[in-house]
Predicted model as a PDB file, atoms N, CA, C, CB and O in Angstrom, pLDDT in the B-factor column:
MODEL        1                                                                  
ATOM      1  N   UNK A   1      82.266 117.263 115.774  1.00 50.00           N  
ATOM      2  CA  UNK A   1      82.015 116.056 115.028  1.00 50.00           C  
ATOM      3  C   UNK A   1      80.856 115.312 115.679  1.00 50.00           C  
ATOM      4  CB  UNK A   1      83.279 115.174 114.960  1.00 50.00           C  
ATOM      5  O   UNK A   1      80.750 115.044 116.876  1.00 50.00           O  
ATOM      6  N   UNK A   2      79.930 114.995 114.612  1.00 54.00           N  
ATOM      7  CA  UNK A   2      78.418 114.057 114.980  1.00 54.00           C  
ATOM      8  C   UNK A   2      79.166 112.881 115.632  1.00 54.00           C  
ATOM      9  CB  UNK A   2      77.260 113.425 113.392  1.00 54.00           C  
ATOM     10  O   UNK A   2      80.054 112.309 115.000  1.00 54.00           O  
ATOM     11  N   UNK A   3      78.772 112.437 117.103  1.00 55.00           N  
ATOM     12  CA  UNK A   3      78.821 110.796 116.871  1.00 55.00           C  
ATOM     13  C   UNK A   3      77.727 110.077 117.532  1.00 55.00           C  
ATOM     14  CB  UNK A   3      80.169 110.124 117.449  1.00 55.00           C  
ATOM     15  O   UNK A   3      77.218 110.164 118.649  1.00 55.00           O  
ATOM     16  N   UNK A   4      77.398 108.913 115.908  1.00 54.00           N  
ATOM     17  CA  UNK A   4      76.230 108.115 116.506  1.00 54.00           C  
ATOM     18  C   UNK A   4      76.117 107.627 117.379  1.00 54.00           C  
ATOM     19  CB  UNK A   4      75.864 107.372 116.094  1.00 54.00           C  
ATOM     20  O   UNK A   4      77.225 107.264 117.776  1.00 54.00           O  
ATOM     21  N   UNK A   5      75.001 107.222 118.319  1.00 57.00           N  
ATOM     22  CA  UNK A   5      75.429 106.122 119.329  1.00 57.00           C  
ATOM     23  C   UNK A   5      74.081 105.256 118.780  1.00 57.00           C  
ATOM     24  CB  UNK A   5      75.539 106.622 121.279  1.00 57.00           C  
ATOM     25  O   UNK A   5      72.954 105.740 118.880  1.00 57.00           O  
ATOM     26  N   UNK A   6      74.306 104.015 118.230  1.00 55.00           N  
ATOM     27  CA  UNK A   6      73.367 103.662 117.563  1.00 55.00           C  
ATOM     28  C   UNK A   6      73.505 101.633 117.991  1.00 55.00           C  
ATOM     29  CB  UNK A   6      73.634 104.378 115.815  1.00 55.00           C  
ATOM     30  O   UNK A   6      74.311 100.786 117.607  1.00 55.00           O  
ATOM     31  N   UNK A   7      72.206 101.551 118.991  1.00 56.00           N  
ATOM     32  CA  UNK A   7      72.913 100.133 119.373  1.00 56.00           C  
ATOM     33  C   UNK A   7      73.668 100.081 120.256  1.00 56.00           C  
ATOM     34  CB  UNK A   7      73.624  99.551 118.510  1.00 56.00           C  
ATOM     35  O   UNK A   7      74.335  99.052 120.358  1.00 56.00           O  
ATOM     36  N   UNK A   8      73.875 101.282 121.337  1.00 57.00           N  
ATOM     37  CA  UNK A   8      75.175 100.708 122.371  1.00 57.00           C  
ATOM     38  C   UNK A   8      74.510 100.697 123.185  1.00 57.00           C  
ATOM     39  CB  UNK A   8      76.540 101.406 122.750  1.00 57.00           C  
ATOM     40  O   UNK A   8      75.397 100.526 124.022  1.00 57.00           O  
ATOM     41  N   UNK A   9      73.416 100.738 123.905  1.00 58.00           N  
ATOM     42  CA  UNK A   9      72.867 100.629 125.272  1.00 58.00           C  
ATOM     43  C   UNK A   9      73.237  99.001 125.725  1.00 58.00           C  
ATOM     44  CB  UNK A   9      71.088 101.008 125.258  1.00 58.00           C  
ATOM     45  O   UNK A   9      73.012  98.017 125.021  1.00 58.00           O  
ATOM     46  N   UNK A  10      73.713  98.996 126.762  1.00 61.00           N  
ATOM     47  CA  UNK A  10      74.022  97.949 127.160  1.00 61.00           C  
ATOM     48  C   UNK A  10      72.861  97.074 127.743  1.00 61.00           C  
ATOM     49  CB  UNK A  10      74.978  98.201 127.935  1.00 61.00           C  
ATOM     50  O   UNK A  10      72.324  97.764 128.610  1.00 61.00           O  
ATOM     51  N   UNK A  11      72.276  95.934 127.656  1.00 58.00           N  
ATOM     52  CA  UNK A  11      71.362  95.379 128.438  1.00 58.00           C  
ATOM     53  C   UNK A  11      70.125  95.592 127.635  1.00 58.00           C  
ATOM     54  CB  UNK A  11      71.348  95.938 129.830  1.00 58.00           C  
ATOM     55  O   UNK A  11      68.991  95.445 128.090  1.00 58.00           O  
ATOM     56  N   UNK A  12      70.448  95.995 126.250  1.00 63.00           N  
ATOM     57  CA  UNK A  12      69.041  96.188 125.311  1.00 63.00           C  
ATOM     58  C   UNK A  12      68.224  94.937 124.727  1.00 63.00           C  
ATOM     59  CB  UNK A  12      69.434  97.007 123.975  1.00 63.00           C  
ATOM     60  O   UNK A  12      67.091  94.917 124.245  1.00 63.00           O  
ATOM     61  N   UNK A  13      69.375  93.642 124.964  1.00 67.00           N  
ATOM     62  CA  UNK A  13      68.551  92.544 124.446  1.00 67.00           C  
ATOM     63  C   UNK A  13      67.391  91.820 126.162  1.00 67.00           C  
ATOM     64  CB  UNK A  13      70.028  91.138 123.618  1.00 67.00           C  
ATOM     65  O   UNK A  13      66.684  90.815 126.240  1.00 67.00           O  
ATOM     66  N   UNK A  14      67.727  92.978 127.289  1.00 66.00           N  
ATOM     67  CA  UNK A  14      66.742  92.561 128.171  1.00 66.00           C  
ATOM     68  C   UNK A  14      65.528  93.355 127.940  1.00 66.00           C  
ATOM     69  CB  UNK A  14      67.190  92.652 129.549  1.00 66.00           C  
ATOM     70  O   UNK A  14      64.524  92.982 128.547  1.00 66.00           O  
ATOM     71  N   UNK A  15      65.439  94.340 127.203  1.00 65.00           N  
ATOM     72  CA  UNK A  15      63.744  94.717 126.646  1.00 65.00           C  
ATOM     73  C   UNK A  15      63.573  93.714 125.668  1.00 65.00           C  
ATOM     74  CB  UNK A  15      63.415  96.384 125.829  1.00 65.00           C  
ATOM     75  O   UNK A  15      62.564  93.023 125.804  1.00 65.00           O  
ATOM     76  N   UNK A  16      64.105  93.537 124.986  1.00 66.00           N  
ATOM     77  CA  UNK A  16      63.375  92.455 123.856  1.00 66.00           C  
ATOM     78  C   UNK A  16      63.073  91.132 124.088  1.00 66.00           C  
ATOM     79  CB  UNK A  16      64.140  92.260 122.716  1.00 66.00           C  
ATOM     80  O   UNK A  16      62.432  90.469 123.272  1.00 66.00           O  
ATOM     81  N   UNK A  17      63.626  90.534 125.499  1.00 68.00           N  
ATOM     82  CA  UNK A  17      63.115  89.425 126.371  1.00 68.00           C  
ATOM     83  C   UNK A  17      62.480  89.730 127.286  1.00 68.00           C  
ATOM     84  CB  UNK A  17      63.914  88.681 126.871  1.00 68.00           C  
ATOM     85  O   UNK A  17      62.745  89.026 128.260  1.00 68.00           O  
ATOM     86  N   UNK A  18      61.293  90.907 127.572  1.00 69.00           N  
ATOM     87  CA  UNK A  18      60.755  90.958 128.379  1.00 69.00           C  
ATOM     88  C   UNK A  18      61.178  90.866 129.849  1.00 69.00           C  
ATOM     89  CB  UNK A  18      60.133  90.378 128.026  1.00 69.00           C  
ATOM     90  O   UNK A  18      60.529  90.753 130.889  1.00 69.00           O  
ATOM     91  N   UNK A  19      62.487  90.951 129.579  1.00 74.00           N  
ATOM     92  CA  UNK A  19      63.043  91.418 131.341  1.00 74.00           C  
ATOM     93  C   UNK A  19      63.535  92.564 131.914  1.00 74.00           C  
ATOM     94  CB  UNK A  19      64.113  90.744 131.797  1.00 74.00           C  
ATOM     95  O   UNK A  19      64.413  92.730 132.761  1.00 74.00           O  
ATOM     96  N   UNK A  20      62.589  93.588 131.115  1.00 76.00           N  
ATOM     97  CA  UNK A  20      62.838  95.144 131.520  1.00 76.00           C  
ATOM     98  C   UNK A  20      61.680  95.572 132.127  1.00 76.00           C  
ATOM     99  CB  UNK A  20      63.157  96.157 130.310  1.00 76.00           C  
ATOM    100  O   UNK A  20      60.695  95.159 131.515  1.00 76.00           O  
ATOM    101  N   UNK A  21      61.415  96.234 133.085  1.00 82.00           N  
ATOM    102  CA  UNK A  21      60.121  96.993 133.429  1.00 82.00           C  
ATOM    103  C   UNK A  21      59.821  98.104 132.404  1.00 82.00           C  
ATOM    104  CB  UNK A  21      60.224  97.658 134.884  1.00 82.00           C  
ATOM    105  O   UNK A  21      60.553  98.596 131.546  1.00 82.00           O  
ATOM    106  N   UNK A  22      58.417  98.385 132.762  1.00 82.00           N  
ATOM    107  CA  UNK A  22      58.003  99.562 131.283  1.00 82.00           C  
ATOM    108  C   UNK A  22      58.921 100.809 132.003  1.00 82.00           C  
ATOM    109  CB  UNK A  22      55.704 100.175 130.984  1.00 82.00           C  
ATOM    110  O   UNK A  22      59.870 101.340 131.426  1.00 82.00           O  
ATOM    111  N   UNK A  23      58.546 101.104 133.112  1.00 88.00           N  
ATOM    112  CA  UNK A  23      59.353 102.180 133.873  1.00 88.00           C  
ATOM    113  C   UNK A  23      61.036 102.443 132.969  1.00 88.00           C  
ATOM    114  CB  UNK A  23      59.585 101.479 135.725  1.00 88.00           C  
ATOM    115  O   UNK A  23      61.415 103.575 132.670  1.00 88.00           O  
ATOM    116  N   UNK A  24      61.631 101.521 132.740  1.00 85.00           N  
ATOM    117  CA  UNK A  24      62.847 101.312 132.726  1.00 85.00           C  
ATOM    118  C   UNK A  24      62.990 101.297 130.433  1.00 85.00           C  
ATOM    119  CB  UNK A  24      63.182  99.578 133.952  1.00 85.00           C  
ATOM    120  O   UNK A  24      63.937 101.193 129.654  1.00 85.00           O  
ATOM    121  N   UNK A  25      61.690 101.440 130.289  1.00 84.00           N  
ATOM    122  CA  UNK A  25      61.919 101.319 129.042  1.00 84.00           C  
ATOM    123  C   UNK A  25      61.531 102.334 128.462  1.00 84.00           C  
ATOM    124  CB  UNK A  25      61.480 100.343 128.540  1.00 84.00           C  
ATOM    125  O   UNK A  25      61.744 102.528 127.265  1.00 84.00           O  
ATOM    126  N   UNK A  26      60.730 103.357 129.423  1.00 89.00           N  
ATOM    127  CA  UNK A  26      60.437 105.061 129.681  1.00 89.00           C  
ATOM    128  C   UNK A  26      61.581 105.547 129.232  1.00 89.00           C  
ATOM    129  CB  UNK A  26      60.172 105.670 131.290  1.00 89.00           C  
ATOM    130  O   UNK A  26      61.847 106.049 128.140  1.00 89.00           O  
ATOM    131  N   UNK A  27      62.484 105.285 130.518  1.00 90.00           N  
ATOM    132  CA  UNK A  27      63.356 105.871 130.783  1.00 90.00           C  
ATOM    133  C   UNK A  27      64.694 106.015 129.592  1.00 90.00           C  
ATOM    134  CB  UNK A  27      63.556 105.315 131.961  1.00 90.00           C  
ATOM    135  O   UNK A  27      65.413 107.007 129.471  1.00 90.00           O  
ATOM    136  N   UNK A  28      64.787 104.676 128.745  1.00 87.00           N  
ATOM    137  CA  UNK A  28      65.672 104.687 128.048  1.00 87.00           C  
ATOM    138  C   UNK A  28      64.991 105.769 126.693  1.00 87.00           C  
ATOM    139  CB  UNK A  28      66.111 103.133 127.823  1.00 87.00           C  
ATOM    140  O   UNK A  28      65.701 106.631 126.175  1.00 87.00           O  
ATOM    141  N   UNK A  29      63.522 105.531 126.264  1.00 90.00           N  
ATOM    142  CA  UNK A  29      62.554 106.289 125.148  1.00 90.00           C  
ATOM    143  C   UNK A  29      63.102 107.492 125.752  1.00 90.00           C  
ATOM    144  CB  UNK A  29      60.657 106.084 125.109  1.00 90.00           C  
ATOM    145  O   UNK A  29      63.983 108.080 125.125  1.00 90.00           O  
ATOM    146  N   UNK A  30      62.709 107.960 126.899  1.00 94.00           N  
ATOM    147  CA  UNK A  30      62.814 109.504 127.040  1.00 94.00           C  
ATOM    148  C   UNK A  30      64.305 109.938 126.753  1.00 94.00           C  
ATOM    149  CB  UNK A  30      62.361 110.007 128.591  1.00 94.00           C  
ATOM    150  O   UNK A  30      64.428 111.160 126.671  1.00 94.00           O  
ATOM    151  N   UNK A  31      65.637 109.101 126.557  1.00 93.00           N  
ATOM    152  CA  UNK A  31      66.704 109.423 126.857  1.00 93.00           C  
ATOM    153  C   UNK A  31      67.380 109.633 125.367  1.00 93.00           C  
ATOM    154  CB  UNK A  31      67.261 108.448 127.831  1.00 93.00           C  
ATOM    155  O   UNK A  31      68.027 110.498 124.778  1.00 93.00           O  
ATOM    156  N   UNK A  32      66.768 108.142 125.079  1.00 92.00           N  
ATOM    157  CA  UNK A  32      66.520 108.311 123.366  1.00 92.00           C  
ATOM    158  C   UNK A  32      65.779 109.973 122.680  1.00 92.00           C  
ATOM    159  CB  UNK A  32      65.188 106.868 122.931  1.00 92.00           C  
ATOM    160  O   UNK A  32      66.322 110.635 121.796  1.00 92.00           O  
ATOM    161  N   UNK A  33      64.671 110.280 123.263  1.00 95.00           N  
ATOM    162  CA  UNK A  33      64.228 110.965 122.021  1.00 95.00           C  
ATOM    163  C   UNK A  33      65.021 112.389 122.867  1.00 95.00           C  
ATOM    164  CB  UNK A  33      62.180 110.940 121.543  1.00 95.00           C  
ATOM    165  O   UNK A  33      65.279 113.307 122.088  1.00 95.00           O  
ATOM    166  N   UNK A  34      65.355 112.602 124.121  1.00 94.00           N  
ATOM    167  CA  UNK A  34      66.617 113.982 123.607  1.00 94.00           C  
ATOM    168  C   UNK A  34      67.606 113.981 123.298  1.00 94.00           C  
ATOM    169  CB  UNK A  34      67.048 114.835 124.278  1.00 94.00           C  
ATOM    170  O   UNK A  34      68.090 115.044 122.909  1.00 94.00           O  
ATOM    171  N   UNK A  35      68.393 112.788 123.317  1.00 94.00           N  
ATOM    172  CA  UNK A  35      69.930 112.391 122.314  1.00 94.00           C  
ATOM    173  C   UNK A  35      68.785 113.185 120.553  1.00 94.00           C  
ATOM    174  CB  UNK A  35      70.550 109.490 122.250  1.00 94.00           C  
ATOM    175  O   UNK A  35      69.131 114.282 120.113  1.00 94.00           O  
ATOM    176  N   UNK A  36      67.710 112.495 119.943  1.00 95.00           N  
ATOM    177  CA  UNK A  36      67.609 112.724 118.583  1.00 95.00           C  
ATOM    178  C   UNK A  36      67.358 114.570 118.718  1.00 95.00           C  
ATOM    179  CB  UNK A  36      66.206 111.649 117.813  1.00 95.00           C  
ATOM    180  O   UNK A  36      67.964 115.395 118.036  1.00 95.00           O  
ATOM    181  N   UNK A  37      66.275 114.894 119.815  1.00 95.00           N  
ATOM    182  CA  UNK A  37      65.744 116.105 119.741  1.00 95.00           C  
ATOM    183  C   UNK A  37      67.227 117.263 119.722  1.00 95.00           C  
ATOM    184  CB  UNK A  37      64.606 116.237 121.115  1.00 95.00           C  
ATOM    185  O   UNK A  37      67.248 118.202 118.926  1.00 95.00           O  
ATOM    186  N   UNK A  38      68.218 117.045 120.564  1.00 95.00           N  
ATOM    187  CA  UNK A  38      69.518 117.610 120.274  1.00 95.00           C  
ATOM    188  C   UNK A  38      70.278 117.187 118.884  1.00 95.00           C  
ATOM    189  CB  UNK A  38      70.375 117.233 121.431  1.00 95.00           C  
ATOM    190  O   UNK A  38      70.748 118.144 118.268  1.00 95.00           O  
ATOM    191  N   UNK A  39      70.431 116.131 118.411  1.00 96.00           N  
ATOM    192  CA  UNK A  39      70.736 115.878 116.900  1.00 96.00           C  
ATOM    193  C   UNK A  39      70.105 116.825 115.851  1.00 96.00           C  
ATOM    194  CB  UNK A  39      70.262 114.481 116.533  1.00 96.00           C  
ATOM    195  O   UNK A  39      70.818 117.456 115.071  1.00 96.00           O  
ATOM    196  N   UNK A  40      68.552 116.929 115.845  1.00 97.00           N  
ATOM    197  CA  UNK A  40      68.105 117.595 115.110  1.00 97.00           C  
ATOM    198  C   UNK A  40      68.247 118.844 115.147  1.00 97.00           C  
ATOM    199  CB  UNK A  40      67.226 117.349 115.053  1.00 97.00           C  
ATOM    200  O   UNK A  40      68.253 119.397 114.047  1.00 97.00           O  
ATOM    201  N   UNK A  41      68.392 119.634 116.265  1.00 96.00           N  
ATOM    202  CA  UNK A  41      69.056 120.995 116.717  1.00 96.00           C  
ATOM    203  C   UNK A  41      69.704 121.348 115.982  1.00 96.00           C  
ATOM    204  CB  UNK A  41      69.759 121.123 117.746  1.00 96.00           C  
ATOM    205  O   UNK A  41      69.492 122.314 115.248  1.00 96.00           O  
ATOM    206  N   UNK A  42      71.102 120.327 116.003  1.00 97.00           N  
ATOM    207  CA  UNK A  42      72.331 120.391 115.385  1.00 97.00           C  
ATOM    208  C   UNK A  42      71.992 120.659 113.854  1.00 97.00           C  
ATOM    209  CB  UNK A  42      73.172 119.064 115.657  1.00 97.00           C  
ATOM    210  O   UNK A  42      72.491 121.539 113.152  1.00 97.00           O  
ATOM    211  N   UNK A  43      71.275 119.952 113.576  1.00 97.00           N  
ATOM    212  CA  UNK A  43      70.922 119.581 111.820  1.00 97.00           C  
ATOM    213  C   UNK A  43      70.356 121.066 111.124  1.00 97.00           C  
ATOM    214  CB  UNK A  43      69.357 118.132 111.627  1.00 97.00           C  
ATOM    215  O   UNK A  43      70.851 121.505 110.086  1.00 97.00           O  
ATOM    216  N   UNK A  44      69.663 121.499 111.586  1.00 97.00           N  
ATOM    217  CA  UNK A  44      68.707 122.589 111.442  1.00 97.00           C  
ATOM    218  C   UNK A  44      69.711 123.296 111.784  1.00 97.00           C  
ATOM    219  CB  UNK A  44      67.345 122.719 112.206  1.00 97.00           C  
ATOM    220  O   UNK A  44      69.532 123.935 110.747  1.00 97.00           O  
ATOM    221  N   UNK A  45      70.847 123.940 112.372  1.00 97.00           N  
ATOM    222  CA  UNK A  45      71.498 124.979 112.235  1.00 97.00           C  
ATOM    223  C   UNK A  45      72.569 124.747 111.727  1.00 97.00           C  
ATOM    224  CB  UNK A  45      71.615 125.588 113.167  1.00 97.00           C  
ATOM    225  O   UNK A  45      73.401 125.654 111.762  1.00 97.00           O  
ATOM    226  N   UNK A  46      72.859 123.702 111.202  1.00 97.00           N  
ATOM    227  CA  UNK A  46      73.742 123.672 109.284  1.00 97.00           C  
ATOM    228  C   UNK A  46      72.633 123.581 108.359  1.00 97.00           C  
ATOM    229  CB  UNK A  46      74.930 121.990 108.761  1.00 97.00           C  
ATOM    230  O   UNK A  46      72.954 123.192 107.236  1.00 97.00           O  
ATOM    231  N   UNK A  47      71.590 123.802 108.518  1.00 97.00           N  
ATOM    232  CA  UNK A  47      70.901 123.714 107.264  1.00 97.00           C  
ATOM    233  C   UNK A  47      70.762 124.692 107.050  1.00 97.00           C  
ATOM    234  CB  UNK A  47      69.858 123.119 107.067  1.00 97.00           C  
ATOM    235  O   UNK A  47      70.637 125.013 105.868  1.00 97.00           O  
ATOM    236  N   UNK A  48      70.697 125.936 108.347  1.00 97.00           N  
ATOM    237  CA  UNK A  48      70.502 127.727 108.322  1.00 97.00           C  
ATOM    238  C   UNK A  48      71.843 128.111 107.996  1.00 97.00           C  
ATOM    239  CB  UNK A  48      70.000 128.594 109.927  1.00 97.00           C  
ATOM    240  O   UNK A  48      71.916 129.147 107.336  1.00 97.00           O  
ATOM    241  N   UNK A  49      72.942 127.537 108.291  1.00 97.00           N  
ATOM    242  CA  UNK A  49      74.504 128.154 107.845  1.00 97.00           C  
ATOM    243  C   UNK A  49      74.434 127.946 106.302  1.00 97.00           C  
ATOM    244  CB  UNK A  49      76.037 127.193 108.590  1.00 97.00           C  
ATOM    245  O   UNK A  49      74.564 128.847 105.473  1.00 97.00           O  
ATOM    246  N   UNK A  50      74.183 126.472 106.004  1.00 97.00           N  
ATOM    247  CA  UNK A  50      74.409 126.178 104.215  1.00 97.00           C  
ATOM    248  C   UNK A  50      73.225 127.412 103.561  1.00 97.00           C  
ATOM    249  CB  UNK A  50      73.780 124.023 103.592  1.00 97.00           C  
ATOM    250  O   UNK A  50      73.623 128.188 102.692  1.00 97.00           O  
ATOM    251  N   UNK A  51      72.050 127.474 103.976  1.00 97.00           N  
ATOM    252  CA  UNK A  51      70.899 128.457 103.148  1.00 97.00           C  
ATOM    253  C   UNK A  51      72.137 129.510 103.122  1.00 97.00           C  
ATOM    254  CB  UNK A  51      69.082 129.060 104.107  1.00 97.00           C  
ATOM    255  O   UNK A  51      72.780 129.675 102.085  1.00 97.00           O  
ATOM    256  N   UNK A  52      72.462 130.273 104.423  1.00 97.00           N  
ATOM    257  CA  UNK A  52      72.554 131.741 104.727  1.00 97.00           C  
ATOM    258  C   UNK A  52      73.806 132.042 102.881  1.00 97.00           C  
ATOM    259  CB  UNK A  52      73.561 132.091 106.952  1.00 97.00           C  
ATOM    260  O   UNK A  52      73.770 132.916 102.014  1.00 97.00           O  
ATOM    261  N   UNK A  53      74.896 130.534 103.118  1.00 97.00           N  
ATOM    262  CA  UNK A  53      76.007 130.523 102.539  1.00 97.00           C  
ATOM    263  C   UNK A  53      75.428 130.675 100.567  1.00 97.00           C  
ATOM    264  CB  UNK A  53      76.888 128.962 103.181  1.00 97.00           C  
ATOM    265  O   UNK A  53      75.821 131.460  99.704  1.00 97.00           O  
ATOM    266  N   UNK A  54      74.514 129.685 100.505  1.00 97.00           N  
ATOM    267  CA  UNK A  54      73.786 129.786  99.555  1.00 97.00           C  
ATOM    268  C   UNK A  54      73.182 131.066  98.745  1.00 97.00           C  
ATOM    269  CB  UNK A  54      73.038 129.161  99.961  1.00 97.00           C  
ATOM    270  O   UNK A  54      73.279 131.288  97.538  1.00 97.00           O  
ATOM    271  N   UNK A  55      72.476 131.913  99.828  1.00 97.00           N  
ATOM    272  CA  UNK A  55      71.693 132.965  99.163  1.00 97.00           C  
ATOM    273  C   UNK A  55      73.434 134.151  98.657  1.00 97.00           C  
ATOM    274  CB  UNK A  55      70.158 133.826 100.668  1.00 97.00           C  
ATOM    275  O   UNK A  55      73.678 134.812  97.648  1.00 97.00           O  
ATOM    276  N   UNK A  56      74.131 133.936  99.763  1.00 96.00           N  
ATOM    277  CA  UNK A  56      75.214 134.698  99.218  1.00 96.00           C  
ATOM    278  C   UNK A  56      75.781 134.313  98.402  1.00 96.00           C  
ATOM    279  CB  UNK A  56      76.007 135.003  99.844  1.00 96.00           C  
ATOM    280  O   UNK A  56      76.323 135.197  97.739  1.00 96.00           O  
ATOM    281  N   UNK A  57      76.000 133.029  97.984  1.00 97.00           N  
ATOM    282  CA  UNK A  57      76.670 132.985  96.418  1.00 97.00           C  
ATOM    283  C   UNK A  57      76.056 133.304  95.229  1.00 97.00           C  
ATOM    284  CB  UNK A  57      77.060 131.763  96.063  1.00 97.00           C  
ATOM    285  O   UNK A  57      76.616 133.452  94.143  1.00 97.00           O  
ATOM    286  N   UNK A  58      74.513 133.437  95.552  1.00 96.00           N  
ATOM    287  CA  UNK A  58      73.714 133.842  94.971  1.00 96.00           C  
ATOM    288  C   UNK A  58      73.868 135.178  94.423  1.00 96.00           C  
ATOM    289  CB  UNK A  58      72.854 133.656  95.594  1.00 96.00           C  
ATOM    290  O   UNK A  58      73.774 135.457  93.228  1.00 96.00           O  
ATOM    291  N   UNK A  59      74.074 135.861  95.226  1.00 95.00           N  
ATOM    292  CA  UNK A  59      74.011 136.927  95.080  1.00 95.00           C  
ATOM    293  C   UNK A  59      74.983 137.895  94.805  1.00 95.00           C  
ATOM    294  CB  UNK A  59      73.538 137.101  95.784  1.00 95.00           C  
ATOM    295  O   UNK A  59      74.794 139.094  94.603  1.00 95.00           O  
ATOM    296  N   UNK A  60      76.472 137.023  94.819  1.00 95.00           N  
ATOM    297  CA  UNK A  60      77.754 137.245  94.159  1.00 95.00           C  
ATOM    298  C   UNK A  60      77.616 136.871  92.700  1.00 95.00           C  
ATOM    299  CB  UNK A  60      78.888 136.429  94.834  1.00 95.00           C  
ATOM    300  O   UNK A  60      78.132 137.571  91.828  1.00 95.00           O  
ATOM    301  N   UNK A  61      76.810 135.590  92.378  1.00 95.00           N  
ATOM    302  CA  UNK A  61      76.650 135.669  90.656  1.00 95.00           C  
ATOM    303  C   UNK A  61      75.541 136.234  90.224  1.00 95.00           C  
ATOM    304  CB  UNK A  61      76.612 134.336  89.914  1.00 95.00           C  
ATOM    305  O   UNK A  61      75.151 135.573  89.261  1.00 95.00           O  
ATOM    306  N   UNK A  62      75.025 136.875  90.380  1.00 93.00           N  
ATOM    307  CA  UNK A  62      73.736 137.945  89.735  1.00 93.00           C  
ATOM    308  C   UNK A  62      74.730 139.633  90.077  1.00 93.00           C  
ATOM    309  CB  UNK A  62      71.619 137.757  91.071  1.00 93.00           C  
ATOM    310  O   UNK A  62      74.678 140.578  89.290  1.00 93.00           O  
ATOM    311  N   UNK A  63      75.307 139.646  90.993  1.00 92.00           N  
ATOM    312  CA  UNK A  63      76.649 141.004  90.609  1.00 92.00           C  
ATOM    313  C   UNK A  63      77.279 140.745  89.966  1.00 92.00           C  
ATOM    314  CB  UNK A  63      77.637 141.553  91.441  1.00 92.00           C  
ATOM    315  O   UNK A  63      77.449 141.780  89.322  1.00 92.00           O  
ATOM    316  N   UNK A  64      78.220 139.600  89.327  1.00 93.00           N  
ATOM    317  CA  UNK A  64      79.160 139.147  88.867  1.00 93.00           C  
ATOM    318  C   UNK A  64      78.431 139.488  87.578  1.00 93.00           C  
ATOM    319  CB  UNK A  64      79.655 137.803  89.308  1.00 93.00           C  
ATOM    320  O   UNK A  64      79.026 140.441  87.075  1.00 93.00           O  
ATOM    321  N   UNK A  65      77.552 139.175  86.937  1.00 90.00           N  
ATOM    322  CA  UNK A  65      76.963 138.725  85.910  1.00 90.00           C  
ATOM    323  C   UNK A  65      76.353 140.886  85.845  1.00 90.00           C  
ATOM    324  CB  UNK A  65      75.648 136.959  86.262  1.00 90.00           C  
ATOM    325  O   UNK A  65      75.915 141.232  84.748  1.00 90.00           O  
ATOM    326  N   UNK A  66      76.378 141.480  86.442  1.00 89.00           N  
ATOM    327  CA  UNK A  66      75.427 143.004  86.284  1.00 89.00           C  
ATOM    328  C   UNK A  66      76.948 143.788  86.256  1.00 89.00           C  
ATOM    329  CB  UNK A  66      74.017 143.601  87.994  1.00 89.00           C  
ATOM    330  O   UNK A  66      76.998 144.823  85.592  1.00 89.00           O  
ATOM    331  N   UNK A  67      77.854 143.455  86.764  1.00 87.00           N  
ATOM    332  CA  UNK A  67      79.152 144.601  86.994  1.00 87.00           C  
ATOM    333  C   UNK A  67      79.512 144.859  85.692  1.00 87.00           C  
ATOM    334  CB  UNK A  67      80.599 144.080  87.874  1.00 87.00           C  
ATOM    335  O   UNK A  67      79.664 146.039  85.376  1.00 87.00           O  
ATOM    336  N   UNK A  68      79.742 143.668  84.562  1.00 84.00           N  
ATOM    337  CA  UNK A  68      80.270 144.032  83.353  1.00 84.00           C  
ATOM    338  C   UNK A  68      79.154 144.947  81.787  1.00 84.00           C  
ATOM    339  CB  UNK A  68      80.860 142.475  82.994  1.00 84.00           C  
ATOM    340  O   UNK A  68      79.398 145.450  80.691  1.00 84.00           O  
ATOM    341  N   UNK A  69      77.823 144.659  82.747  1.00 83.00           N  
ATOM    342  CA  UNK A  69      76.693 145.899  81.971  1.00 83.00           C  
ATOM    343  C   UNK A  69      76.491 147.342  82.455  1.00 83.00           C  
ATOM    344  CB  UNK A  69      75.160 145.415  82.072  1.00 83.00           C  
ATOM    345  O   UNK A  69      75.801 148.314  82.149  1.00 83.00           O  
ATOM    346  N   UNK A  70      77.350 147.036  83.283  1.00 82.00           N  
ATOM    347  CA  UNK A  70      77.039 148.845  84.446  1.00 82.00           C  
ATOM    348  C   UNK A  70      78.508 149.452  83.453  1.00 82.00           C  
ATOM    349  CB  UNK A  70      77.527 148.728  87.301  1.00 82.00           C  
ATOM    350  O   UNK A  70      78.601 150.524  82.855  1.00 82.00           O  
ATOM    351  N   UNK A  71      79.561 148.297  83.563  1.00 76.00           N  
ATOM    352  CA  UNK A  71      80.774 149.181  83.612  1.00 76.00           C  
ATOM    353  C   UNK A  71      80.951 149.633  81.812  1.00 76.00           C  
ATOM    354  CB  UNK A  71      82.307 148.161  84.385  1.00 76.00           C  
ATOM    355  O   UNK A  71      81.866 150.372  81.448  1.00 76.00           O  
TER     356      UNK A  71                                                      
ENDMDL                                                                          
END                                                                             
């Protein structure tokens, strides 16, 4: 199960008052963008499970639809 973490950094209203060092606002960006870069991971391999699931139903109704002209 996905869970967001969206808004919980604690001490986030001290970047927006200018009482964070940039160092320290690195650190949270860099931490941020591999929490998303692993999200998107995730995303992209249900998007390859739903295709894979897709082309096979596909391809159960184009047999479905040829079995009763063969037989």
């Amino acid at each position: 199960m996905l869970v967001l973490k969206i808004n919980l950094v604690r001490g986030i209203g001290l970047v927006r008052r200018g009482k964070m060092k940039a160092d320290d606002v690195l650190k949270l960006l860099e931490k941020h963008e591999a929490d998303c870069s692993e999200r998107y991971v995730q995303i992209q391999k249900q998007l390859d499970k739903l295709d894979m699931r897709l082309w096979g139903i596909a391809v159960l109704i184009i047999a479905a639809a040829a079995v009763p002209r063969i037989m």
